[in-house]
C-alpha positions as CSV (number, residue, x, y, z in Angstrom):
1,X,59.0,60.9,-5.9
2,X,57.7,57.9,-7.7
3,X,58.6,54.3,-8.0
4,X,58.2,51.9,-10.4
5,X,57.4,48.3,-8.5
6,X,58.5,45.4,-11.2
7,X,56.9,42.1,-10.4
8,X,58.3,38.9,-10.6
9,X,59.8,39.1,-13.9
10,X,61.5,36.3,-13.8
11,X,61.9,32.9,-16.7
12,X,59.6,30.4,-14.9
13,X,57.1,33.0,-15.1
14,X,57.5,32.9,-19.2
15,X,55.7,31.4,-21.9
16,X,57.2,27.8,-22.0
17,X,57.8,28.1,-18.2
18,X,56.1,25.6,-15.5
19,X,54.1,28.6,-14.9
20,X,54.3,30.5,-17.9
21,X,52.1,33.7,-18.3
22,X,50.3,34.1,-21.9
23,X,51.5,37.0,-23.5
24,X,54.3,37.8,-21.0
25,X,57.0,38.2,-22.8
26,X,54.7,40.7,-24.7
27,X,55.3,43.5,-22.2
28,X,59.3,44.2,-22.1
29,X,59.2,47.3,-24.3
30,X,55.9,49.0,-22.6
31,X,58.0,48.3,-18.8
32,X,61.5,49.7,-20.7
33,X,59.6,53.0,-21.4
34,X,58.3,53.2,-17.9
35,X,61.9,52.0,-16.3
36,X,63.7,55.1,-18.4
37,X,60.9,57.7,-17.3
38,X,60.8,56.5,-13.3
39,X,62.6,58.0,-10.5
40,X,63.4,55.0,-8.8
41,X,63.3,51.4,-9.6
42,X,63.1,48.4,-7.5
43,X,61.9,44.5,-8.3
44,X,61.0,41.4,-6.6
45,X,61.6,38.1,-7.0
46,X,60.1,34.6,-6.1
47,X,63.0,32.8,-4.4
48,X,60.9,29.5,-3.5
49,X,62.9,27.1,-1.3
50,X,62.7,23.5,-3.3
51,X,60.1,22.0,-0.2
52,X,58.0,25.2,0.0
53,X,54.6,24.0,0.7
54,X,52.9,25.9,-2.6
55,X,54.0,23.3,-4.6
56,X,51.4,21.0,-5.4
57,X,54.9,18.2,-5.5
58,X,54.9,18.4,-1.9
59,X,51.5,17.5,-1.5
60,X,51.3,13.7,-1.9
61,X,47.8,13.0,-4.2
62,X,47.4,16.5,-5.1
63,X,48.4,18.1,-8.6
64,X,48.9,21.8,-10.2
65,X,45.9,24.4,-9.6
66,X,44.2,22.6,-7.0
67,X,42.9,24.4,-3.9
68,X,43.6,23.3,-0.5
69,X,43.4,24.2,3.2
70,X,47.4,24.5,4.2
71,X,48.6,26.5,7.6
72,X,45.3,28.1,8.2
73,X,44.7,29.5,4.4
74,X,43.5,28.6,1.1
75,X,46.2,27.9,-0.7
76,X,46.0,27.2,-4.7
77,X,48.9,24.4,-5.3
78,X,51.5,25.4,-8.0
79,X,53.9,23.4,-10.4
80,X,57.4,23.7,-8.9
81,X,58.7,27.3,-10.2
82,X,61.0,29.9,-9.2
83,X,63.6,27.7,-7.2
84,X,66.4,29.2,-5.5
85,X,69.2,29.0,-7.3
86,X,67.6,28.1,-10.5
87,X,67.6,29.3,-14.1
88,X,64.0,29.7,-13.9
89,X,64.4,32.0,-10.7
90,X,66.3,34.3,-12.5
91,X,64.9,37.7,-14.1
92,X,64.4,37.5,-17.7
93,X,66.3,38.9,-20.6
94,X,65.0,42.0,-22.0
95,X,64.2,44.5,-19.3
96,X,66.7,47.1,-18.6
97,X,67.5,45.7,-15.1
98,X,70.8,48.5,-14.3
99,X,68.4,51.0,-13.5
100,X,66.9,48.4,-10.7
101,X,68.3,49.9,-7.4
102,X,67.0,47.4,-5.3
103,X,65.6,43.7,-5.1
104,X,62.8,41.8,-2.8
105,X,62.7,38.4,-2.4
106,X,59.2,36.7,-1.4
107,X,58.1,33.4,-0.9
108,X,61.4,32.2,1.2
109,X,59.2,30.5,4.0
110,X,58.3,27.3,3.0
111,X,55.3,27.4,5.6
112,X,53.6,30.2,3.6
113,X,52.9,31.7,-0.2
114,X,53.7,35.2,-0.9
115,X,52.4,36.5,-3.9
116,X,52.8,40.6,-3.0
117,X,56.0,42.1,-2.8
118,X,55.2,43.7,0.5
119,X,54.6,41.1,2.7
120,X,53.5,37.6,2.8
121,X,50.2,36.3,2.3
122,X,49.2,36.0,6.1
123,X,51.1,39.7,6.6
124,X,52.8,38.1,9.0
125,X,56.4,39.6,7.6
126,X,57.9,42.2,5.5
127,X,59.7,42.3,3.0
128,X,61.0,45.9,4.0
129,X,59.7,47.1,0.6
130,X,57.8,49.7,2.2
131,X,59.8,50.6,4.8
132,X,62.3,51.3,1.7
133,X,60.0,53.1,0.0
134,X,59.3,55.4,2.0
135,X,62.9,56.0,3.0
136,X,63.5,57.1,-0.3
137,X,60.0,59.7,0.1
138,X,58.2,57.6,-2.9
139,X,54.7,59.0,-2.7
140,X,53.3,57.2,-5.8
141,X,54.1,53.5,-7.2
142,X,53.5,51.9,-10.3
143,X,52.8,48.6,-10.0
144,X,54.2,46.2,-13.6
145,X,55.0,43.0,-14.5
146,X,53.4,39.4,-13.6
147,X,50.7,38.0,-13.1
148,X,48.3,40.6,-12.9
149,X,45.2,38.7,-11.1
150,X,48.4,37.4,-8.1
151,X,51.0,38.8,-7.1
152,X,50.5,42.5,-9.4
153,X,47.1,42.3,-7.9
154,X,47.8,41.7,-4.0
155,X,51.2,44.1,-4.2
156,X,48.5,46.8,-5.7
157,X,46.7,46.2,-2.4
158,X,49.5,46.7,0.1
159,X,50.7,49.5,-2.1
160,X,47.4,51.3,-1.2
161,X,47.2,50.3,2.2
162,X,50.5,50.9,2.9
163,X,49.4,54.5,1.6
164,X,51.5,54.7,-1.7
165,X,49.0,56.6,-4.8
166,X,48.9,53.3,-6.8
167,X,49.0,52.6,-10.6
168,X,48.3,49.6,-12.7
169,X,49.0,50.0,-16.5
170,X,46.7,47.4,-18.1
171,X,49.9,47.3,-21.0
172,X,52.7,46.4,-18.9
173,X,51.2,43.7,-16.8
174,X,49.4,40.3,-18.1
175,X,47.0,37.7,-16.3
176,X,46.8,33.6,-15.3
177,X,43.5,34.1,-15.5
178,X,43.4,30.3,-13.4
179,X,39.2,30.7,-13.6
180,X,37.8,32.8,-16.4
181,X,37.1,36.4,-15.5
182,X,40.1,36.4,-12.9
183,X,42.1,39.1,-14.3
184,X,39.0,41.1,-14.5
185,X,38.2,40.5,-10.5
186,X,41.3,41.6,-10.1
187,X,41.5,44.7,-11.5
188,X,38.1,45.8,-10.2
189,X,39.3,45.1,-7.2
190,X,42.5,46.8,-6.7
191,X,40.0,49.5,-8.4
192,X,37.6,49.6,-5.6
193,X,40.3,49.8,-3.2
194,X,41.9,52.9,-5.0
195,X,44.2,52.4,-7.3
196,X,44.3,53.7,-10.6
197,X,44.3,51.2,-13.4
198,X,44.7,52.7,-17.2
199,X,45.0,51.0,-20.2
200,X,48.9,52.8,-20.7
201,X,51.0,55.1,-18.4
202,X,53.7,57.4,-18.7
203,X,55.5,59.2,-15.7
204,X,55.3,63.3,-17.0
């Protein structure tokens, strides 16, 4: 059983959005082949309270893509995206989102980031993603969407560690890239740790 994982696809996350991806609105037709070809189908979503402490507005002196020391953890400090509620927390046109049979929604504590859909950044709690998952006998996962050196890159990670056979197609995910050669760290990375990363997939 396999499972495609659909990151954050969301409008804020689009070119021309506070923290718009470059090029990702480039990879709806590469995801649409993958969402027809996989047995199962799930998503997550930022769903970012309006005072969740990533946002570099709720940091008085500090602005976007800064680095501070918040609850412990490096934190990077974000423009305001992906607030509850919001047009710009909603999924994006394009994708063929009926075949979605379940959604995860991250970064609800304002007290801590969450960039993988599995759990939060200090794996202090669940999403249940994997506890779903696993209900539902998914043995390999597929990891898509945005952005691929955050939250495609850390949800890669649980994937493995949560022991799913874990894919990245180079084609249906694209980068920030915050500090050149990011996306690149990334990938080697979630490589090291065991997941496969190919320039294109396609479920047989």
């Amino acid at each position: 059983m396999n499972a495609l994982v659909i990151i954050d696809y969301q409008n804020d996350f689009l070119p021309g959005g506070p923290l718009g991806v470059p090029g990702g609105d480039e990879i709806v037709d590469p995801i649409n082949r993958l969402i027809d070809g996989a047995d199962l189908v799930v998503a997550s979503q930022d769903w970012h309270p309006a005072s969740h402490g990533s946002f570099a507005s709720n940091h008085t002196g500090t602005k976007p893509f800064e680095t501070i020391e918040w609850n412990g953890m490096e934190q990077t400090l974000w423009p305001d995206h992906c607030v509850q509620g919001t047009t710009g927390a909603d999924f994006a046109a394009g994708l063929n989102w009926n075949r979605v049979e379940a959604i995860f929604r991250k970064g609800t504590d304002p007290q801590i980031d969450s960039y993988s859909a599995f759990f939060d950044n200090g794996h202090k709690r669940s999403t249940g993603l994997s506890g779903y998952l696993k209900s539902m006998n998914v043995t390999d996962v597929v990891v898509v969407g945005l952005a691929t050196d955050f939250c495609v890159k850390f949800t890669a990670l649980d994937a493995i560690a949560e022991g799913f056979r874990t894919i990245v197609p180079l084609e249906t995910c694209r980068g920030v890239d915050l500090n050149e050669g990011d996306v690149e760290t990334a990938l080697k990375e979630v490589t090291t740790a065991g997941a496969m990363v190919e320039d294109s997939f396609s479920f047989a």
